[in-house]
C-alpha positions in Angstrom: 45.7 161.4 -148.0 47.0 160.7 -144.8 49.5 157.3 -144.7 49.0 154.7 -142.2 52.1 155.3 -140.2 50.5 158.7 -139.6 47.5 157.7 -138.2 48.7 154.4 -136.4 50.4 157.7 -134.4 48.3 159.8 -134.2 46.1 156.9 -132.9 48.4 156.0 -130.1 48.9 159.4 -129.1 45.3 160.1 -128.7 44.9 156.9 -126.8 47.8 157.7 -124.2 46.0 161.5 -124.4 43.2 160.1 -123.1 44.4 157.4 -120.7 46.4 160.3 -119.0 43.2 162.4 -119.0 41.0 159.3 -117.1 44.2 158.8 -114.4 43.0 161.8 -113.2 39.5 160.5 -112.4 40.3 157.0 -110.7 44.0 155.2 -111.2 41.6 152.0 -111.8 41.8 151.6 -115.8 38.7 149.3 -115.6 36.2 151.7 -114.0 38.4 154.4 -116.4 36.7 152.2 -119.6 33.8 152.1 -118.2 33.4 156.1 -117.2 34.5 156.3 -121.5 32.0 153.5 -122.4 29.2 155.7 -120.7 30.6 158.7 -122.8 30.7 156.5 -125.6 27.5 155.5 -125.7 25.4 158.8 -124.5 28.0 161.1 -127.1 26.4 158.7 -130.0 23.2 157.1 -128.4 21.3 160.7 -128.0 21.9 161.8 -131.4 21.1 158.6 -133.2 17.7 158.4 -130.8 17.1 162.3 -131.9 17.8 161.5 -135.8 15.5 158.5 -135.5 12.6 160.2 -132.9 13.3 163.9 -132.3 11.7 167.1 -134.6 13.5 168.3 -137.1 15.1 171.4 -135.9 18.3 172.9 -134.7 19.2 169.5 -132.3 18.1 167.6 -135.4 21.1 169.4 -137.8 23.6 169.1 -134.4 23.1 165.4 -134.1 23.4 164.8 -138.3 26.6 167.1 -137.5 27.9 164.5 -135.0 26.9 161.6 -136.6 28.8 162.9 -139.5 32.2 163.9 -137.7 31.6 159.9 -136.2 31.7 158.6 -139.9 34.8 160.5 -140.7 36.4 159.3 -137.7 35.8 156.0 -138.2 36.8 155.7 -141.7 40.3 157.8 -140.5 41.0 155.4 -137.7 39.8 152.1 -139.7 37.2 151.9 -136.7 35.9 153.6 -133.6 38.7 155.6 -131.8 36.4 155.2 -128.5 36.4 151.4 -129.0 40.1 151.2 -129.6 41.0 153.2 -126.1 38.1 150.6 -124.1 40.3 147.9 -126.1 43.6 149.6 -124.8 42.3 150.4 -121.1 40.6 147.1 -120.5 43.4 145.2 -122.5 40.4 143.1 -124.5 41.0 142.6 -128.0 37.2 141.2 -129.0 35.5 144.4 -127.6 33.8 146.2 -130.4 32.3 148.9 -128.3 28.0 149.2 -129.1 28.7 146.5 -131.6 29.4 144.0 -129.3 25.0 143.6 -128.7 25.4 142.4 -132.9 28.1 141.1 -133.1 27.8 138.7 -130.0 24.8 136.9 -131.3 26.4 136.6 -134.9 29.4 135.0 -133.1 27.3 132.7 -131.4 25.5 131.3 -134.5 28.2 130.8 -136.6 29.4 133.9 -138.1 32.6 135.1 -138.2 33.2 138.5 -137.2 36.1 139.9 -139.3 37.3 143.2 -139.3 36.2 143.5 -142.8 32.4 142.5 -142.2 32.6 144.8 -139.0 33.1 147.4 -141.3 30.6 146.5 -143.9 28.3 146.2 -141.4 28.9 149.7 -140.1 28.8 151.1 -143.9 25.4 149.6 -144.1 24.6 151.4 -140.9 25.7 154.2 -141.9 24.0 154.5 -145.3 20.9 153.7 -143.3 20.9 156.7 -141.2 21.8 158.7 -144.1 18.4 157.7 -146.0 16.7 157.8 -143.1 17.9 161.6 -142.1 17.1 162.0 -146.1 13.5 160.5 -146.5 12.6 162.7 -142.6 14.1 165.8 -144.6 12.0 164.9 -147.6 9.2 164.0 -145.8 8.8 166.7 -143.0 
């Protein structure tokens, strides 16, 4: 559908979009990454906690709608495009944005964390909120 030249592009430019947007904030690109890490996190955090904890109303069906636009995302950009401009800004190659609490610990036993199993893991995340949000819709 789209060819990976395309998004390699459009990935870039949305990554020097949003570096330009953070210069005006602080000229510091570290406290830049962390001012998106806290975005990051709260834009995804709040909505999973809601899907897991919240009633099932109108904030329920908005946080399924984010949660759905992040799968997309990630499956368009081969990863998180919030992870990839903390990468850029902090110029850290082995930050996997939330993951990194996972990951870490798999690392340190033993596991190799490959691309690949990065995104396995976040497919079996992924169909995990999906039969949760399923068995609360059942269920409710």
């Amino acid at each position: 559908m789209f060819s990976l030249e395309e998004r390699k592009n459009n990935t870039k430019n949305i990554i020097e979009y949003v570096k330009k947007k953070l210069l005006n904030i602080t000229n510091n690109r570290y406290i830049n990454g962390y001012i998106l890490v806290l975005f990051h996190w709260l834009l995804t955090g709040i909505p999973l906690v809601y899907l897991f904890i919240g009633e099932i109303n109108i904030l329920f069906y908005i946080s399924c709608f984010i949660w759905i636009i992040v799968f997309i995302l990630h499956f368009y950009f081969h990863g998180c495009i919030f992870s990839r401009i903390e990468r850029d800004l902090w110029q850290e190659k082995k930050w996997w944005g939330p993951w990194i609490f996972l990951f870490t610990p798999l690392e340190n036993i033993g596991i190799d964390m490959t691309t690949a199993l990065a995104n396995n893991i976040f497919i079996c995340w992924g169909s995990s909120i999906v039969l949760l949000v399923f068995l609360r819709l059942l269920f409710k």
